[in-house]
C-alpha positions as CSV (number, residue, x, y, z in Angstrom):
1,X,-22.1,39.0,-41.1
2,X,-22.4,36.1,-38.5
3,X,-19.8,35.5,-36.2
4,X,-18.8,32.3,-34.2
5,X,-20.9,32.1,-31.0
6,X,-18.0,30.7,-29.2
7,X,-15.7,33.5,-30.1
8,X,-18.4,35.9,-30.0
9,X,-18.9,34.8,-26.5
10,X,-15.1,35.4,-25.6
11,X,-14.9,38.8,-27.1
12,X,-18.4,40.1,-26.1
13,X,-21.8,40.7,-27.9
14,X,-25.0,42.8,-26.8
15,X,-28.2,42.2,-27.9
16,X,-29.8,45.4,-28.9
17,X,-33.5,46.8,-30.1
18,X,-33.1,49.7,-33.1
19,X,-35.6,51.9,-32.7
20,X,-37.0,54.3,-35.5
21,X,-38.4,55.3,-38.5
22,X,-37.1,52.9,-40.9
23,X,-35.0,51.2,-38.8
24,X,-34.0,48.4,-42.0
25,X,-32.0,51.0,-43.8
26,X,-29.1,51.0,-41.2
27,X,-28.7,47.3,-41.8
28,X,-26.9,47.6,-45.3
29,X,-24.6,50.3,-44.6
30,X,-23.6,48.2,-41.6
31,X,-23.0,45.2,-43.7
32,X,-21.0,47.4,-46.1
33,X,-18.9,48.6,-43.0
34,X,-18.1,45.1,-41.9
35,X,-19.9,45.4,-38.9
36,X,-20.7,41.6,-37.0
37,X,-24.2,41.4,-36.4
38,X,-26.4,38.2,-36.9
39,X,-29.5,36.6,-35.7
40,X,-31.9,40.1,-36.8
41,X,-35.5,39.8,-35.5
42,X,-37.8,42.8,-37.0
43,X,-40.0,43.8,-34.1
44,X,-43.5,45.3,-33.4
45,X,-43.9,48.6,-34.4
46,X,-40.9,48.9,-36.8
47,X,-38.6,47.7,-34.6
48,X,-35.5,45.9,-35.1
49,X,-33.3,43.5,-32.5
50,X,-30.3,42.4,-33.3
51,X,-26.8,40.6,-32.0
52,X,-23.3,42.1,-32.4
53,X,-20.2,42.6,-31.0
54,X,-18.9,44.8,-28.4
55,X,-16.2,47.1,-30.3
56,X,-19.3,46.7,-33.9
57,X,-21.3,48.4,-31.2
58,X,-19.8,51.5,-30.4
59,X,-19.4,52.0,-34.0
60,X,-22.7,52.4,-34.5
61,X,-23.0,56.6,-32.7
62,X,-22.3,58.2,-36.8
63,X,-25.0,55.9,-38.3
64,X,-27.4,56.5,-35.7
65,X,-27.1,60.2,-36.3
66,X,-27.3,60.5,-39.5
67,X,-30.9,58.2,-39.4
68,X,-32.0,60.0,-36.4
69,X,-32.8,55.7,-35.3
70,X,-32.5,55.4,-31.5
71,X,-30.6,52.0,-29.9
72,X,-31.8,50.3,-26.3
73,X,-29.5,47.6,-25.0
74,X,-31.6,44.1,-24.0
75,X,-28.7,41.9,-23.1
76,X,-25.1,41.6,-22.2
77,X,-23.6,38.4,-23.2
78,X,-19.2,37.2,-23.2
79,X,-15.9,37.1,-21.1
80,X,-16.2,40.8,-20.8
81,X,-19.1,41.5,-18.8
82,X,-18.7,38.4,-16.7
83,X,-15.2,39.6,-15.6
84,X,-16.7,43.0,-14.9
85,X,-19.2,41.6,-12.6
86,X,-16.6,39.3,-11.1
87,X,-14.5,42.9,-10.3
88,X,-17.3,43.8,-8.3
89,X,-17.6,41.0,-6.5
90,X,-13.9,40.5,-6.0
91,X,-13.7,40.5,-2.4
92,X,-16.7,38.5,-2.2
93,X,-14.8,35.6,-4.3
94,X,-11.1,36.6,-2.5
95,X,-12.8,35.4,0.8
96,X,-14.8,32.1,-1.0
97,X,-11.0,31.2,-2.2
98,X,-9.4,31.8,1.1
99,X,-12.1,29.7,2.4
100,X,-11.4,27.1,0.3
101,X,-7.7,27.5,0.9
102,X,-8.2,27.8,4.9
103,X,-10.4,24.5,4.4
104,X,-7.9,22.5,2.6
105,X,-5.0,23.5,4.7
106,X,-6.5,22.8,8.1
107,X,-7.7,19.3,6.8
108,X,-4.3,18.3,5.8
109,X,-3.0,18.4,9.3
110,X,-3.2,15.9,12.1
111,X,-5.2,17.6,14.9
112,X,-5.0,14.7,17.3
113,X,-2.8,11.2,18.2
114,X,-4.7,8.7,20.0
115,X,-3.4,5.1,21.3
116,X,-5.7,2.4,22.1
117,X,-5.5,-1.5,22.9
118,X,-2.3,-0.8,25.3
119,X,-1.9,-2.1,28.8
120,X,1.4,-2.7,30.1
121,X,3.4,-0.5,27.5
122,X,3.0,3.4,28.3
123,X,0.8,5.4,26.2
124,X,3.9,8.2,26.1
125,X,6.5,5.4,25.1
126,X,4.4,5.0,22.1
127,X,3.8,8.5,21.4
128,X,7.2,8.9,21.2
129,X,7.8,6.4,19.0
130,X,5.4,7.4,16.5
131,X,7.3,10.9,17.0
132,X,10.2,9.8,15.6
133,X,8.2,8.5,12.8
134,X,6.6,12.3,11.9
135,X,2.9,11.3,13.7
136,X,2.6,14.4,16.1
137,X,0.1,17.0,16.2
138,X,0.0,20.1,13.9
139,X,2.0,17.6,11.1
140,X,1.2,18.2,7.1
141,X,-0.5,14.2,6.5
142,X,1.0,14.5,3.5
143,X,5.0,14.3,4.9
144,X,3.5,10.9,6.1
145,X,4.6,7.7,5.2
146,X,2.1,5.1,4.4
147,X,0.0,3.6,7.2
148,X,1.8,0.6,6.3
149,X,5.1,1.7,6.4
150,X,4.7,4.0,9.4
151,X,3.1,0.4,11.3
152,X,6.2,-1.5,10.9
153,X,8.8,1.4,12.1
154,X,6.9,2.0,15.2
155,X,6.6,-1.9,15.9
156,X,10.5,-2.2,15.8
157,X,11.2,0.6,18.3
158,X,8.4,-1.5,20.5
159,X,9.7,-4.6,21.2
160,X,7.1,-5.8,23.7
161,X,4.2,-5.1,21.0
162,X,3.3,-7.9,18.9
163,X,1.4,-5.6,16.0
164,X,0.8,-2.1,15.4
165,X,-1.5,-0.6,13.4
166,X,-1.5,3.2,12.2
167,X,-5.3,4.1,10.8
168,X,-5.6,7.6,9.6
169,X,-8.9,8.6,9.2
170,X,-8.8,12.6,8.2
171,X,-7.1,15.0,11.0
172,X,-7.4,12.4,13.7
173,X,-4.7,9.2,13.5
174,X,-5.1,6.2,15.7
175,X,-2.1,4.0,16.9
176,X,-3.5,0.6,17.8
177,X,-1.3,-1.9,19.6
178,X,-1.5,-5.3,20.4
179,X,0.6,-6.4,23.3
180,X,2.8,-9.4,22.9
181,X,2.0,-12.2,25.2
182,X,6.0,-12.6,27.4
183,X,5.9,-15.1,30.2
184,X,7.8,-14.2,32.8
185,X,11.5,-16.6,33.3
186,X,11.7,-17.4,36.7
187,X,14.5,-18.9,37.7
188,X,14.9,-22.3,38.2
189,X,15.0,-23.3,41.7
190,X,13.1,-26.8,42.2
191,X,14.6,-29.6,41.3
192,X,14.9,-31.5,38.4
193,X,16.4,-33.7,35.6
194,X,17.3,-33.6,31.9
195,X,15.2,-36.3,29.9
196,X,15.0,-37.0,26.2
197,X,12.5,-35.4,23.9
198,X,12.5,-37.5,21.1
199,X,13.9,-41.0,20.5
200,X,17.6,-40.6,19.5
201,X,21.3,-41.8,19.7
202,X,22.6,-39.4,22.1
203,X,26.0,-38.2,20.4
204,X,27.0,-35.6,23.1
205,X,26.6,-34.8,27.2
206,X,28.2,-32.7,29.0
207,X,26.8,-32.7,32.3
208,X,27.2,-29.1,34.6
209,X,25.5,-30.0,37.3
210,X,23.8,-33.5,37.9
211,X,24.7,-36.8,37.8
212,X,25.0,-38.3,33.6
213,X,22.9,-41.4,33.2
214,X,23.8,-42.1,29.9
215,X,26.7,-42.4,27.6
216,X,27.5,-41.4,24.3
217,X,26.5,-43.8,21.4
218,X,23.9,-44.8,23.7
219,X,19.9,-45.3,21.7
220,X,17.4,-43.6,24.4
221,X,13.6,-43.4,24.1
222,X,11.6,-40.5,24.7
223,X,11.5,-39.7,28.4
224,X,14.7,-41.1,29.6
225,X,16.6,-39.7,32.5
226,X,19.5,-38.7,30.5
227,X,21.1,-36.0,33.7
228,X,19.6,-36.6,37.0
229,X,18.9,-34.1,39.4
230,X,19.8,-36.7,42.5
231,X,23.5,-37.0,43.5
232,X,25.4,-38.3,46.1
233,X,25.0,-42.1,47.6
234,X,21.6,-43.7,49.5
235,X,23.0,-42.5,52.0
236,X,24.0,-39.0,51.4
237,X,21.9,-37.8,48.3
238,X,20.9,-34.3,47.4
239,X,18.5,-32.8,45.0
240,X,20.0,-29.8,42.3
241,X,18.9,-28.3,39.0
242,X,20.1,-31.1,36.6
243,X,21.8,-28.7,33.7
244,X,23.9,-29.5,30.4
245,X,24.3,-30.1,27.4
246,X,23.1,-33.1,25.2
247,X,22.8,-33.6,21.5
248,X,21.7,-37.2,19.4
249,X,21.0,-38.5,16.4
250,X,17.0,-38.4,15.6
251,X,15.4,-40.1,12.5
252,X,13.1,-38.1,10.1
253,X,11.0,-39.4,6.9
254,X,9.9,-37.0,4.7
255,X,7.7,-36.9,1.5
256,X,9.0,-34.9,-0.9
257,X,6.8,-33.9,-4.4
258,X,8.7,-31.9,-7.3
259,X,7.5,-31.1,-10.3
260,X,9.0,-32.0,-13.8
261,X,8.1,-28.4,-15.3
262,X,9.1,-24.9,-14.8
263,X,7.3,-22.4,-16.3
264,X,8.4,-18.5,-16.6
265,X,7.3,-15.6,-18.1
266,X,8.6,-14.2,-21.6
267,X,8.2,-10.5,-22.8
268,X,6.8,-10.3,-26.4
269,X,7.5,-6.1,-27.0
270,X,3.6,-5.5,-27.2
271,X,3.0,-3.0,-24.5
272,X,-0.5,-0.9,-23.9
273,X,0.1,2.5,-22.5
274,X,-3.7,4.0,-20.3
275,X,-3.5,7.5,-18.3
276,X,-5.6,8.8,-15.8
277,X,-6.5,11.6,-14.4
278,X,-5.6,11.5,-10.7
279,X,-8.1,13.1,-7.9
280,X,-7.1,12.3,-4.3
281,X,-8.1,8.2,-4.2
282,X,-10.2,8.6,-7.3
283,X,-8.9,8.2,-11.1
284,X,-10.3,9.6,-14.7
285,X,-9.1,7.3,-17.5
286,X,-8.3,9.8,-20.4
287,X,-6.3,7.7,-22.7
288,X,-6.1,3.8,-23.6
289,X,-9.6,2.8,-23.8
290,X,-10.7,-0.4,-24.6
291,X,-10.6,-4.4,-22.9
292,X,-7.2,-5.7,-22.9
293,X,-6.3,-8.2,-25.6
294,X,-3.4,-9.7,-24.4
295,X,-4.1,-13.2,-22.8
296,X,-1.1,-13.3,-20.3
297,X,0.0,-9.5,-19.0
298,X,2.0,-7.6,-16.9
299,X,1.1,-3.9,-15.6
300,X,3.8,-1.7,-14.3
301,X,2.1,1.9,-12.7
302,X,3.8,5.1,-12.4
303,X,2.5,7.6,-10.5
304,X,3.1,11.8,-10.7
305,X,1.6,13.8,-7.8
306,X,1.6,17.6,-8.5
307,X,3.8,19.6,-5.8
308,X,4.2,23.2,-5.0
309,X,7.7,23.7,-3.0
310,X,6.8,21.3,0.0
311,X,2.9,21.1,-0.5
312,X,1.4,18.1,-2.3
313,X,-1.9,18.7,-3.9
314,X,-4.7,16.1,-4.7
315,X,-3.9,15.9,-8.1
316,X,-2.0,14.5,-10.2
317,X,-1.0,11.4,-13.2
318,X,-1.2,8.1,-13.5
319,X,0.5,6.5,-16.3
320,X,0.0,2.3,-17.2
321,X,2.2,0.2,-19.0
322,X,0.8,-3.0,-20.1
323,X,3.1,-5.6,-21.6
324,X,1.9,-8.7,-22.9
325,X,3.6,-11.7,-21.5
326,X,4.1,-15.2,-23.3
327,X,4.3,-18.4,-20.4
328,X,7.0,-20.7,-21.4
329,X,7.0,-24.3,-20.3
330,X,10.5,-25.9,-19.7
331,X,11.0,-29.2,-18.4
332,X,12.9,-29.9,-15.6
333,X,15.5,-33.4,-15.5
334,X,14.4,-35.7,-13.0
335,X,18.0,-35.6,-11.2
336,X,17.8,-31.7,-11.0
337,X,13.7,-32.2,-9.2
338,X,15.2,-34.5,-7.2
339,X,17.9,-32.6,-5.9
340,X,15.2,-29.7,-5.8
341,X,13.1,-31.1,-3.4
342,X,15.3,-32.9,-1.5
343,X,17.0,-29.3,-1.0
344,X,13.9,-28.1,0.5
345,X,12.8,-30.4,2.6
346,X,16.0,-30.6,4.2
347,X,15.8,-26.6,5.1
348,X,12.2,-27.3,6.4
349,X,13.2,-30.0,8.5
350,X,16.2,-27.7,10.2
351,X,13.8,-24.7,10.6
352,X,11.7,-27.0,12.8
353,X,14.4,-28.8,14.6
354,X,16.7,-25.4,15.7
355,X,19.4,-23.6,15.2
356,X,21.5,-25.9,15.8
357,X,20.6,-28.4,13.9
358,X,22.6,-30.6,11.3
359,X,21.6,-33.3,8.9
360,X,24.5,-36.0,9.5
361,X,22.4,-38.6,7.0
362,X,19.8,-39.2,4.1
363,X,18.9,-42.4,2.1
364,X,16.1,-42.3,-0.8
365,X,13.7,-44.7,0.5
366,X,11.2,-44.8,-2.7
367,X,10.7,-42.8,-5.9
368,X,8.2,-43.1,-8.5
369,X,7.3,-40.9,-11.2
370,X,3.2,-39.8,-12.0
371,X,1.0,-36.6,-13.3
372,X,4.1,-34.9,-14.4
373,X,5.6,-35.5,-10.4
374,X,8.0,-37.2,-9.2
375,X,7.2,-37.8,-5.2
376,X,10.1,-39.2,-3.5
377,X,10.4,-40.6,0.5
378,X,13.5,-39.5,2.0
379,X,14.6,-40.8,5.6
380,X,17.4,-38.0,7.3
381,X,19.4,-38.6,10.3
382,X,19.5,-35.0,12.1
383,X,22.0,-34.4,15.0
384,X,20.0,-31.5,17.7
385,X,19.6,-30.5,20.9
386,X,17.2,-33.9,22.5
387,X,17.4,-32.0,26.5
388,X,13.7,-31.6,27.7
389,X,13.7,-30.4,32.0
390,X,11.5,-32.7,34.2
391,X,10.9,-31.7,37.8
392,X,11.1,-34.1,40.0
393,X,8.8,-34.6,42.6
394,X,9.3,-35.9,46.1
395,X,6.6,-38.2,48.1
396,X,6.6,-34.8,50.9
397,X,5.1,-32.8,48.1
């Protein structure tokens, strides 16, 4: 009777050589005795080789006997034998998988913190900063945020650093830093005046030390001495740091485009689902095969990593949802564009002229609608700080 190779393989089979004077008449009383033999050879000199399985073979001792038919084994085939030979080699493979163990454990640390590209900030200031942040020696890299992540927390705890980088390349992790450029604030001690930097209606000055040239509701062009730094007569003068405070009116135009469309995205319900097998940066698709049909799509990942108690091992899922998207066109009324971009451009133009800043005026020069635009010229009237310091310097110097 033939057996299944594969299970014949899990349960064991010899191959064995019958030897003996007719040797063919033991083959139909093992038949009738449901024995699992297959693939029989008839040999040279009235020998037989056969196939079958383990617990068929030690069966075969009362028909041997009473045919007086001798049996040499040729080959050992299955699950059984290997696992015998794998007993004897057990510590052989116990010390190949602590290996591997020992291997995989010591790579996952950090053996070593460097810092490069600093000059005025201490290395140890930014070693400790990176300590707060888990980046030490003889850490598990996988308690680690991201490179990213671990960049921007060290860079707020270092205010004079203008960027930090955090590269980890396998037990070694490097902190670059590049060192913000902070000129020094001297105090002022030579004299000078206030003068305008732009052209404005000045609005406001209060003068703290100086002499005010200028009054409010007064139009000044750029440069004007608005607080001098000389007081006193001809005479009696005297030469100070000219300091205060002075706002005015200064006059912006801005071209403004704004579409007459908005377009957003609609889900239809048609979704595409793809797995992979996960190994450390590398991924087996297993499921979801095939080019995506959708035109317009969305793809939303979710990731599983396996974990044993604190450890997280190499492996793991990766599951993909694809949802098909529809882009809807709406238009837009040309009062609610307008009002759009004039919105914008008025927060532009205060991020570029302070803080302080307020737009006190606006009047729509000229609007014209074309290509689905409407572009628009807008002039503003924005009250800020005009004060720009001037030294002033003597004929001596």
């Amino acid at each position: 009777m033939k057996q299944s190779l594969f299970i014949a393989r899990l349960r064991g089979y010899v191959r064995i050589q019958i030897r003996g004077k007719d040797c063919e008449r033991l083959i139909h009383p093992m038949v009738e005795g449901g024995f699992s033999i297959w693939d029989i050879q008839p040999g040279q000199e009235g020998k037989l080789e056969l196939n079958i399985l383990i617990k068929d073979f030690f069966r075969l001792r009362p028909l041997l006997k009473r045919t007086g038919c001798r049996v040499h084994v040729l080959r050992r085939h299955g699950m059984p034998f290997f696992m015998e030979k794998m007993g004897r080699r057990k510590v052989f493979f116990g010390g190949l998988a602590a290996f591997v163990i020992g291997i995989y454990l010591l790579t996952s640390l950090v053996w070593q913190v460097t810092v490069e590209g600093n000059d005025r900030i201490a290395a140890s200031e930014i070693l400790q900063a990176a300590a707060k942040q888990g980046i030490h020696k003889f850490q598990w890299k996988f308690k680690l945020d991201p490179a990213e992540n671990l960049s921007r927390a060290i860079q707020q705890q270092l205010p004079s650093a203008a960027w930090v980088g955090v590269e980890i390349r396998g037990t070694h992790i490097n902190i670059k830093v590049v060192e913000a450029t902070i000129p020094d604030k001297k105090p002022l001690t030579s004299p000078r005046n206030i003068v305008a930097s732009k052209n404005a209606l000045v609005t406001l000055i209060e003068s703290k030390k100086g002499r005010p040239m200028v009054k409010p509701n007064t139009y000044v062009r750029k440069g004007a001495v608005l607080i001098s730094g000389t007081i006193g007569d001809e005479q009696n003068s005297q030469l100070v740091v000219a300091d205060g405070k002075i706002r005015g009116v200064v006059w912006y135009t801005s071209r403004i485009e704004a579409p007459l469309t908005k377009q957003y995205k609609v889900y239809t319900g048609e979704t595409i689902h793809r797995n992979y097998l996960v190994f450390g940066t590398r991924a087996l698709q297993v499921s979801g095969y095939g080019k995506t049909a959708f035109e317009h799509f969305e793809t939303i990942p979710e990731r599983k990593t396996l974990a044993w108690r604190s450890f997280s091992l190499p492996l793991g899922w990766l599951h993909e949802k694809v949802m098909e998207v529809n882009l809807i066109e709406e238009p837009v009324a040309v009062e609610a564009a307008r009002q759009g971009g004039i919105e914008q451009a008025k927060a532009k133009l205060l991020a570029s002229a302070g803080s302080d800043a307020r737009i006190v005026g606006e009047k729509i020069l000229h609007e014209k609608t074309e290509n689905g635009k409407i572009y628009i010229d807008v002039h503003f009237e924005v009250e800020e700080n005009i004060a720009e310091e001037q030294p002033i310097v003597t004929q001596g110097e």
